[in-house]
BATI-957399 format. One record per residue: residue number from 1; residue in three letters; x, y, z of N, C-alpha, C in turn. Coordinates in nm, 3 decimals. Layout:
N
<atom><nr>NUM</nr><rest>ALA</rest><n_c1>X</n_c1><n_c2>Y</n_c2><n_c3>Z</n_c3><ca_c1>X</ca_c1><ca_c2>Y</ca_c2><ca_c3>Z</ca_c3><c_c1>X</c_c1><c_c2>Y</c_c2><c_c3>Z</c_c3></atom>
...
// end
This chain:
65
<atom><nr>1</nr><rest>UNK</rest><n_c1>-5.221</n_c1><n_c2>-0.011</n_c2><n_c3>2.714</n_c3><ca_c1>-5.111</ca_c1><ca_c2>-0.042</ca_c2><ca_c3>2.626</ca_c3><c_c1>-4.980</c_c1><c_c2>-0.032</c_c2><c_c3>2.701</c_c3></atom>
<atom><nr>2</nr><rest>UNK</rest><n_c1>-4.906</n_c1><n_c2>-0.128</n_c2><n_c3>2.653</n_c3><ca_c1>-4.730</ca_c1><ca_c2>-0.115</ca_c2><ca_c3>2.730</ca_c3><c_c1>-4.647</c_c1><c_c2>-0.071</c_c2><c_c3>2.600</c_c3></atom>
<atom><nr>3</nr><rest>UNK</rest><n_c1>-4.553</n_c1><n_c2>0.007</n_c2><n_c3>2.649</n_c3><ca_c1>-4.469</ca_c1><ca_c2>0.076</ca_c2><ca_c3>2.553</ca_c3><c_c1>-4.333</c_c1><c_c2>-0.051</c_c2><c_c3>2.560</c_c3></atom>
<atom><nr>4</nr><rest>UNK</rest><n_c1>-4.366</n_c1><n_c2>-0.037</n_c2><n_c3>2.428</n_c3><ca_c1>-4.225</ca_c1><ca_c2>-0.136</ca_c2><ca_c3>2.357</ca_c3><c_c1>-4.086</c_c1><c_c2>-0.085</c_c2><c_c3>2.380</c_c3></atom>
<atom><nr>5</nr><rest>UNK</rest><n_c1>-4.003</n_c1><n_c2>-0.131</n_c2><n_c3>2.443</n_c3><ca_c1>-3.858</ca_c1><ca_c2>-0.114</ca_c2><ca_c3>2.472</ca_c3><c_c1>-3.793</c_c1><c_c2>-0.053</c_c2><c_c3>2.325</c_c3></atom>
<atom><nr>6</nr><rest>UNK</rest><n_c1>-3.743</n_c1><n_c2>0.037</n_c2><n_c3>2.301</n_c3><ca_c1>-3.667</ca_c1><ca_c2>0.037</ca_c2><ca_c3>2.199</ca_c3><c_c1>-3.497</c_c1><c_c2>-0.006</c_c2><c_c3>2.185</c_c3></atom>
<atom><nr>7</nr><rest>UNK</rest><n_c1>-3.457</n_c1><n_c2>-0.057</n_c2><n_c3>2.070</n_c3><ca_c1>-3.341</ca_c1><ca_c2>-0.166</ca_c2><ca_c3>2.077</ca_c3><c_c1>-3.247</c_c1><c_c2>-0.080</c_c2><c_c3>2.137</c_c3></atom>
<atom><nr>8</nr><rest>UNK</rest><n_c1>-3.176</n_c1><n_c2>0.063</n_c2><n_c3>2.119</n_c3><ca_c1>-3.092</ca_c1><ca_c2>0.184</ca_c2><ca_c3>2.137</ca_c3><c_c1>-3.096</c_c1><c_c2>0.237</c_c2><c_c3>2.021</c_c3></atom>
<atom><nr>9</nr><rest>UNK</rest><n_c1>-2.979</n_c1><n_c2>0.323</n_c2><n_c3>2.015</n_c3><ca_c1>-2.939</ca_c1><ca_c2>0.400</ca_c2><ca_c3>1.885</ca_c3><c_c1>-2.847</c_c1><c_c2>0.258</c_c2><c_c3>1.808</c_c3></atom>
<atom><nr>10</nr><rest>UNK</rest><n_c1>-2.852</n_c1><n_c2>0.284</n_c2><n_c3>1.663</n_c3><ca_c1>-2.821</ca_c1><ca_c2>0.207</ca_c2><ca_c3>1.574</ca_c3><c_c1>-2.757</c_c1><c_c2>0.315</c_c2><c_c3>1.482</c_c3></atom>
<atom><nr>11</nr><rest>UNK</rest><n_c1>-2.605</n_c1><n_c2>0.288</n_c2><n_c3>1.463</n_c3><ca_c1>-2.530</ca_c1><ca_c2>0.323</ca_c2><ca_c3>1.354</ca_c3><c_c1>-2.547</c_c1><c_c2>0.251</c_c2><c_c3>1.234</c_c3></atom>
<atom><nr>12</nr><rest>UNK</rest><n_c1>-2.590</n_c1><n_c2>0.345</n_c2><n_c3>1.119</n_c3><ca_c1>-2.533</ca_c1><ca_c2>0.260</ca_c2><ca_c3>1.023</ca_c3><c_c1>-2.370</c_c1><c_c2>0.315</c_c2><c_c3>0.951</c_c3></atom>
<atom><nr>13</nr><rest>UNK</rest><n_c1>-2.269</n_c1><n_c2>0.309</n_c2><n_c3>1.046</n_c3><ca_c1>-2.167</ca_c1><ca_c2>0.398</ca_c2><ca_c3>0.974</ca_c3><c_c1>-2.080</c_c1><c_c2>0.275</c_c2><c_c3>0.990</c_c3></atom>
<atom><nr>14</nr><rest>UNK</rest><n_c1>-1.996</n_c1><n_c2>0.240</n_c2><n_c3>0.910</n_c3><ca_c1>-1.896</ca_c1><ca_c2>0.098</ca_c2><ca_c3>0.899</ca_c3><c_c1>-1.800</c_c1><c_c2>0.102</c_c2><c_c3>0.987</c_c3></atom>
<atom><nr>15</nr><rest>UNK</rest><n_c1>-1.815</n_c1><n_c2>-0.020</n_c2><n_c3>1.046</n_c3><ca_c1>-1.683</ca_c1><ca_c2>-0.031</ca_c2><ca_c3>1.190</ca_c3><c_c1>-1.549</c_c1><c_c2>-0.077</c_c2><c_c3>1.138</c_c3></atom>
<atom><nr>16</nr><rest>UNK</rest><n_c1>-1.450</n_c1><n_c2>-0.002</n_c2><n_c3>1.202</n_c3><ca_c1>-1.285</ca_c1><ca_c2>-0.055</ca_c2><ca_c3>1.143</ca_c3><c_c1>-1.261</c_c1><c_c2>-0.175</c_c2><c_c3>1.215</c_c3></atom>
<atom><nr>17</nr><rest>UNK</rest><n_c1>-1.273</n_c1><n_c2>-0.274</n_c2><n_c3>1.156</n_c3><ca_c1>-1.218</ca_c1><ca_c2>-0.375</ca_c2><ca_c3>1.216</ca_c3><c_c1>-1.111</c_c1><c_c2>-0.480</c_c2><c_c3>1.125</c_c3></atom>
<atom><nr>18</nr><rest>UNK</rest><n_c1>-1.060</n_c1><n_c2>-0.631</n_c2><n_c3>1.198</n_c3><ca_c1>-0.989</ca_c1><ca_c2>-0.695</ca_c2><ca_c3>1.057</ca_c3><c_c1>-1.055</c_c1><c_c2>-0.712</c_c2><c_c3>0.917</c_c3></atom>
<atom><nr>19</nr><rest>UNK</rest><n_c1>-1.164</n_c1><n_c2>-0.708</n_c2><n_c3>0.924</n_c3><ca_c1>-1.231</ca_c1><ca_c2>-0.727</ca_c2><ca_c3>0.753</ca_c3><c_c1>-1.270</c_c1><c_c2>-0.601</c_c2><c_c3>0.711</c_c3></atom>
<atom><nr>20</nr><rest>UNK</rest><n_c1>-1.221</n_c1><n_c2>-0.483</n_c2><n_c3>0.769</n_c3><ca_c1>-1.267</ca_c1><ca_c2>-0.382</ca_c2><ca_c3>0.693</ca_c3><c_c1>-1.143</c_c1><c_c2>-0.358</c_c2><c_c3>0.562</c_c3></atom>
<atom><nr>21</nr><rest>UNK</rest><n_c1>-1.170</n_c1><n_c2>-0.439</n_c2><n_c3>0.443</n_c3><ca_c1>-1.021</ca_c1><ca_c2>-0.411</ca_c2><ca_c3>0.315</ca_c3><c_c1>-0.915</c_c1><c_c2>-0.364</c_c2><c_c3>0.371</c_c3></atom>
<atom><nr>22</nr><rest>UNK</rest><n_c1>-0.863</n_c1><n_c2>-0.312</n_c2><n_c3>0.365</n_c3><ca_c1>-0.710</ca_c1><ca_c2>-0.281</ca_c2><ca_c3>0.404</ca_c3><c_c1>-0.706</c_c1><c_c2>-0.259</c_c2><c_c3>0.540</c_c3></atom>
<atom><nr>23</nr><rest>UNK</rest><n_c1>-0.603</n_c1><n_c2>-0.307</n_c2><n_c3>0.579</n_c3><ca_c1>-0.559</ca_c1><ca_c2>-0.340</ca_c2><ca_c3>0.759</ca_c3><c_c1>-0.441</c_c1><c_c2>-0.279</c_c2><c_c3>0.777</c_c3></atom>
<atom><nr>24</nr><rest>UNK</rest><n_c1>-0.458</n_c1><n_c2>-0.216</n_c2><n_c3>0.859</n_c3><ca_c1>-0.328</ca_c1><ca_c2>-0.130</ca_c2><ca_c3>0.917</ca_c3><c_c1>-0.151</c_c1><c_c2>-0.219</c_c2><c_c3>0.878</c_c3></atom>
<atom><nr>25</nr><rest>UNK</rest><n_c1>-0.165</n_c1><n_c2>-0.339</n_c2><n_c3>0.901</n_c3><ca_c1>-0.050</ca_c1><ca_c2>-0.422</ca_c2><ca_c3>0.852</ca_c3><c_c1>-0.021</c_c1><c_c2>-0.414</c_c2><c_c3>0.720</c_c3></atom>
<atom><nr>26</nr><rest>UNK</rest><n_c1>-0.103</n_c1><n_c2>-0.427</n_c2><n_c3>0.667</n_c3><ca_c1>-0.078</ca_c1><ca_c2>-0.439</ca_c2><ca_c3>0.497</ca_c3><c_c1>-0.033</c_c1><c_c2>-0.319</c_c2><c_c3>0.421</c_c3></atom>
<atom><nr>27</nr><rest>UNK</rest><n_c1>-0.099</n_c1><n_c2>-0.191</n_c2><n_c3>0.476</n_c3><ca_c1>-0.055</ca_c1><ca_c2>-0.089</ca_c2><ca_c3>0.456</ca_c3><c_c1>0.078</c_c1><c_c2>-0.047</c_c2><c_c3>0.498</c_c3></atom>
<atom><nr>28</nr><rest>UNK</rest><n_c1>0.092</n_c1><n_c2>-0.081</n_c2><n_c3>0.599</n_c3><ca_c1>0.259</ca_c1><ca_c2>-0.075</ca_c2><ca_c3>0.627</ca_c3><c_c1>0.338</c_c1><c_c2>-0.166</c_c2><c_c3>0.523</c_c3></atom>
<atom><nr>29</nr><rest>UNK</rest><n_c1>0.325</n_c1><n_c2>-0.284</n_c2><n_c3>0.549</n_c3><ca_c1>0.380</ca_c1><ca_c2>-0.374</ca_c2><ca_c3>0.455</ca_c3><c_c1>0.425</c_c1><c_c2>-0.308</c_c2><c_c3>0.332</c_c3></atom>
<atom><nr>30</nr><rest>UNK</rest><n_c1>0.304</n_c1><n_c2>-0.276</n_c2><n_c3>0.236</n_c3><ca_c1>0.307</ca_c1><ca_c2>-0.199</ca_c2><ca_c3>0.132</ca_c3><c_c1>0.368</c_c1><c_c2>-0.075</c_c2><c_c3>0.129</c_c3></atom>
<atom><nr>31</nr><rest>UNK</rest><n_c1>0.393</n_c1><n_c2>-0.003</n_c2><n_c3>0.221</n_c3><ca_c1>0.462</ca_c1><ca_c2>0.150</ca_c2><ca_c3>0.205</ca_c3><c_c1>0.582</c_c1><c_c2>0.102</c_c2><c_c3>0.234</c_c3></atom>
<atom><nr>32</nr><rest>UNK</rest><n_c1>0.634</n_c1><n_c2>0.011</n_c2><n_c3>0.313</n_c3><ca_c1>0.784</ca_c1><ca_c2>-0.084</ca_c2><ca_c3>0.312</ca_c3><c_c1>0.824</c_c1><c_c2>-0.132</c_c2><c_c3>0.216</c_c3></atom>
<atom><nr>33</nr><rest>UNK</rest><n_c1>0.728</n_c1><n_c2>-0.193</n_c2><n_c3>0.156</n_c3><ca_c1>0.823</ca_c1><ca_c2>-0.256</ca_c2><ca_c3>-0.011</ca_c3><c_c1>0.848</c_c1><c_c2>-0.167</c_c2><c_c3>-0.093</c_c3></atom>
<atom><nr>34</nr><rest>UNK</rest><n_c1>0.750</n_c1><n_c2>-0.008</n_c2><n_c3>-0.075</n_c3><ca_c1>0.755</ca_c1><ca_c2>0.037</ca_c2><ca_c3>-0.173</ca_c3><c_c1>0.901</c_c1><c_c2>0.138</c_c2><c_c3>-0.139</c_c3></atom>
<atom><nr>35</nr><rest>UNK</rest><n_c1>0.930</n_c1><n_c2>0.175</n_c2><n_c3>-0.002</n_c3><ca_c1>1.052</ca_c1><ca_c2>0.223</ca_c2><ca_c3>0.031</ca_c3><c_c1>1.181</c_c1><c_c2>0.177</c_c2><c_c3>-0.030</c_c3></atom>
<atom><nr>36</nr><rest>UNK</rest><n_c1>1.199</n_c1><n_c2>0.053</n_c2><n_c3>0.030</n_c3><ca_c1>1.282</ca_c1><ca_c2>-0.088</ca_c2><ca_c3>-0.071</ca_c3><c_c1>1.296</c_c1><c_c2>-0.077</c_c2><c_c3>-0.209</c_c3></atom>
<atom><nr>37</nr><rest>UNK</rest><n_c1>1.212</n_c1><n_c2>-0.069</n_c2><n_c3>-0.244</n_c3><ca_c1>1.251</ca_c1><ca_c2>-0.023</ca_c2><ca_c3>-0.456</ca_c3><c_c1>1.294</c_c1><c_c2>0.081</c_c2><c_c3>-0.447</c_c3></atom>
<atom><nr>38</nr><rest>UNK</rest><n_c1>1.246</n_c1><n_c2>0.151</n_c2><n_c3>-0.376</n_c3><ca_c1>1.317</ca_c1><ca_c2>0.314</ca_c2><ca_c3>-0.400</ca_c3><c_c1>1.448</c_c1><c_c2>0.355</c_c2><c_c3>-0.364</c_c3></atom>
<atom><nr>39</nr><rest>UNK</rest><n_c1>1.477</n_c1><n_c2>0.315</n_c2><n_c3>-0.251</n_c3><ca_c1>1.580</ca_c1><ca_c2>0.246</ca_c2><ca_c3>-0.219</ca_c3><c_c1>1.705</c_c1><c_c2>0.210</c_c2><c_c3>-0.261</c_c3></atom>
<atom><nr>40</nr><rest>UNK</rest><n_c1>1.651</n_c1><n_c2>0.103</n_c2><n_c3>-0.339</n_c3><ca_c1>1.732</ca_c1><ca_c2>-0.006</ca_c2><ca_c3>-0.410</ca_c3><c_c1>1.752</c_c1><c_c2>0.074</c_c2><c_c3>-0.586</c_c3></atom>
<atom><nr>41</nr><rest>UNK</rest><n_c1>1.678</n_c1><n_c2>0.156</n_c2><n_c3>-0.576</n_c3><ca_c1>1.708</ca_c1><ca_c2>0.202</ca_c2><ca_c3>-0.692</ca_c3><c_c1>1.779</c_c1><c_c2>0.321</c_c2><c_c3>-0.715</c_c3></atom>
<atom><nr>42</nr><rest>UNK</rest><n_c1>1.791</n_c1><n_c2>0.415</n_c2><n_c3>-0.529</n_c3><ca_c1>1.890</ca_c1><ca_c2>0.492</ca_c2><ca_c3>-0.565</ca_c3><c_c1>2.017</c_c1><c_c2>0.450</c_c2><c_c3>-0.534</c_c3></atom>
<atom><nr>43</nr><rest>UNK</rest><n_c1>2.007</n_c1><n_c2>0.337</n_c2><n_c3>-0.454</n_c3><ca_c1>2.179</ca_c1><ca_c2>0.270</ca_c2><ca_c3>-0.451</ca_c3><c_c1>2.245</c_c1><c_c2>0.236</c_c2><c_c3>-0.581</c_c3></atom>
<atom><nr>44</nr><rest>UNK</rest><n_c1>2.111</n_c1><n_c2>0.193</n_c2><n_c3>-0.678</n_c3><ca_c1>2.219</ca_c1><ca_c2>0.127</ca_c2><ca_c3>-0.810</ca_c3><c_c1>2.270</c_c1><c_c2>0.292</c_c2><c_c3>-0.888</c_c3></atom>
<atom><nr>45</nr><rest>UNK</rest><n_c1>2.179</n_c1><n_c2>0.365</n_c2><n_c3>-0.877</n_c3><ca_c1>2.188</ca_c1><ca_c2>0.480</ca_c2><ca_c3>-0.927</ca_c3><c_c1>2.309</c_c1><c_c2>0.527</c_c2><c_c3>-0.900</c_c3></atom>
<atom><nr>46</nr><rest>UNK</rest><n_c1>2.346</n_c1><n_c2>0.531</n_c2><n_c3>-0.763</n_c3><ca_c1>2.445</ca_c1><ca_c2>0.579</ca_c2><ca_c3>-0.707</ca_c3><c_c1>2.599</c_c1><c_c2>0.506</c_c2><c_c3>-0.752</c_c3></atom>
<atom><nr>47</nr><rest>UNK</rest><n_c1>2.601</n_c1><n_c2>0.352</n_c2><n_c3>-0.708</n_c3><ca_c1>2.676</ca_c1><ca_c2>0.293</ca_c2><ca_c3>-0.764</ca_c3><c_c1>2.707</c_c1><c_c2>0.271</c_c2><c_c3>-0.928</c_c3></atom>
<atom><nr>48</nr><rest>UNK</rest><n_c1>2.624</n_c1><n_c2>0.280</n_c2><n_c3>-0.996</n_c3><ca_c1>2.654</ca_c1><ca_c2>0.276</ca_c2><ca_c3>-1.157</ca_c3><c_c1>2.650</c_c1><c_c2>0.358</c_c2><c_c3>-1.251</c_c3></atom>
<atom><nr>49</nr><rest>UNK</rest><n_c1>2.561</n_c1><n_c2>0.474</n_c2><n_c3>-1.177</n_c3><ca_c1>2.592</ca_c1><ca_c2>0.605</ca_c2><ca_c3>-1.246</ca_c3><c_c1>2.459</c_c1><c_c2>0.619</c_c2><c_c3>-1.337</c_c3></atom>
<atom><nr>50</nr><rest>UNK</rest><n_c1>2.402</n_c1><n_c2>0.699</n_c2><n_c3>-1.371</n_c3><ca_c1>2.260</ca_c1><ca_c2>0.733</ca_c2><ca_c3>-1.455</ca_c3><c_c1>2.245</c_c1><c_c2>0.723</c_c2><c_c3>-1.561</c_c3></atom>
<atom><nr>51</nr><rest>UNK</rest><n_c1>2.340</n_c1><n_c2>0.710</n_c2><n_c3>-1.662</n_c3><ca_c1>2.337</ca_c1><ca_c2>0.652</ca_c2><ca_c3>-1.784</ca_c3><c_c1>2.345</c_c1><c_c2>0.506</c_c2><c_c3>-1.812</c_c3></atom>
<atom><nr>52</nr><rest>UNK</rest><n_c1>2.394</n_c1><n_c2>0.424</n_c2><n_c3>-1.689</n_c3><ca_c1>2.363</ca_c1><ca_c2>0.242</ca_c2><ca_c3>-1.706</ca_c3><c_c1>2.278</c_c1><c_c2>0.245</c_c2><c_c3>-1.611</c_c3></atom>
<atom><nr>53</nr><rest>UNK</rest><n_c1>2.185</n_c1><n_c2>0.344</n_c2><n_c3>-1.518</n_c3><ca_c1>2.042</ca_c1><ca_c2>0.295</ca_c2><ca_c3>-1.437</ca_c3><c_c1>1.967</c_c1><c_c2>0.357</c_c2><c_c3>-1.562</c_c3></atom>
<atom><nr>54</nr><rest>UNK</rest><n_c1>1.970</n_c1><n_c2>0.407</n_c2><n_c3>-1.632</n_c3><ca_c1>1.897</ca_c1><ca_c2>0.469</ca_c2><ca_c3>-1.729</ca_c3><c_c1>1.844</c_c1><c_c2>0.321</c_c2><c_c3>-1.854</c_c3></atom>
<atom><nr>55</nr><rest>UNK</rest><n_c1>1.973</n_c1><n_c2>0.311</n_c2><n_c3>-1.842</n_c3><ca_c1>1.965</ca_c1><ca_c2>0.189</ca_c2><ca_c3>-1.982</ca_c3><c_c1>1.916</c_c1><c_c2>0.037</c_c2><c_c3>-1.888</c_c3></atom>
<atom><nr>56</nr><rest>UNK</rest><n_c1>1.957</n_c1><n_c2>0.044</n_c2><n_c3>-1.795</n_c3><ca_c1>1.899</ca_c1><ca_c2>-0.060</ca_c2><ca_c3>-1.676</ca_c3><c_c1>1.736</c_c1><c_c2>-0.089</c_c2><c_c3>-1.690</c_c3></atom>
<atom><nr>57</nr><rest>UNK</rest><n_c1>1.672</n_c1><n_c2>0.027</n_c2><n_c3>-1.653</n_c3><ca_c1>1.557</ca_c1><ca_c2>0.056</ca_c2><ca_c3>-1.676</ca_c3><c_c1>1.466</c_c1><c_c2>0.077</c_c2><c_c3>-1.774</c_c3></atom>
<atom><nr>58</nr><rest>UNK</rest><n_c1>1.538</n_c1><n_c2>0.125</n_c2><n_c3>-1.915</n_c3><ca_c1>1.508</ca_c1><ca_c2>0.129</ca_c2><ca_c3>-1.995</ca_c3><c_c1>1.466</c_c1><c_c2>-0.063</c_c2><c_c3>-2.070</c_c3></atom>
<atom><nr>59</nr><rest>UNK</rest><n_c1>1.557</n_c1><n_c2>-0.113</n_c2><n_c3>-2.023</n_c3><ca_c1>1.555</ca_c1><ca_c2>-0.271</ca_c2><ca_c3>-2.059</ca_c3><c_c1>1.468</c_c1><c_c2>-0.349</c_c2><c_c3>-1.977</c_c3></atom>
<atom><nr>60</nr><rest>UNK</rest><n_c1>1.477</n_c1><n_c2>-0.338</n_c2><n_c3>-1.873</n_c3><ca_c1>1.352</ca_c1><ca_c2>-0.383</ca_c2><ca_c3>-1.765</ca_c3><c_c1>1.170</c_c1><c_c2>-0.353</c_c2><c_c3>-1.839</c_c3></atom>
<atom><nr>61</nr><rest>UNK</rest><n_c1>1.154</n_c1><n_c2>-0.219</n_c2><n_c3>-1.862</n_c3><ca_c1>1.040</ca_c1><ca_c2>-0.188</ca_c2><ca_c3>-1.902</ca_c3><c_c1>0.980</c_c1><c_c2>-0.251</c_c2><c_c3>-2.068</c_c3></atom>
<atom><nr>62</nr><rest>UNK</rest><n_c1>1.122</n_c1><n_c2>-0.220</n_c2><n_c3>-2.118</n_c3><ca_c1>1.095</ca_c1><ca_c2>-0.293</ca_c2><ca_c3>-2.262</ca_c3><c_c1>1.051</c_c1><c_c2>-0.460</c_c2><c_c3>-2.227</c_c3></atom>
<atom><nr>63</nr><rest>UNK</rest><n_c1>1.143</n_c1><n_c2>-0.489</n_c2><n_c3>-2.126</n_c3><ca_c1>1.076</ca_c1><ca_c2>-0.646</ca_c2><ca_c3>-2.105</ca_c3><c_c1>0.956</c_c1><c_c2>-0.691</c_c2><c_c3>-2.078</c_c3></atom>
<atom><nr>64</nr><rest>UNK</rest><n_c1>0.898</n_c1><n_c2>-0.597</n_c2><n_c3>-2.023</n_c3><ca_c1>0.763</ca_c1><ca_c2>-0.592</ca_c2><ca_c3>-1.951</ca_c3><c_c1>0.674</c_c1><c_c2>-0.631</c_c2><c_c3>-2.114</c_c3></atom>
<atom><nr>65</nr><rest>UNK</rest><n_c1>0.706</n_c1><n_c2>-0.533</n_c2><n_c3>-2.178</n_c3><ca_c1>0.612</ca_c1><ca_c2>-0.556</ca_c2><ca_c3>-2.328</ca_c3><c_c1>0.664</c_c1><c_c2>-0.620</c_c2><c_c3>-2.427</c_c3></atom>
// end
């Protein structure tokens, strides 16, 4: 009898690559926009004062529904 080569070791543990769902880019992307609203929302805050970002927001959300 001859002994069969075996293939190597075989992972089954998932490789990071571009198709693994979220990609290092996108995630940045996304923690950037989300900086940007935040952002942008303490400048108006700052500039208009918390009782018209209050009512600002308050009208935005009502729009939503």
């Amino acid at each position: 009898m001859t002994a069969v080569p075996s293939p190597g070791p075989q992972s089954d543990a998932p490789t990071a690559g571009p198709s693994s769902g979220f990609s290092r880019l996108g995630l940045v992307l996304w923690a950037g926009a989300a900086v940007c609203l935040v952002a942008a929302g303490l400048v108006l805050w700052n500039a208009r004062g918390a009782g018209v970002f209050t009512d600002v927001l308050a009208a935005a959300i009502a729009w939503c529904f």
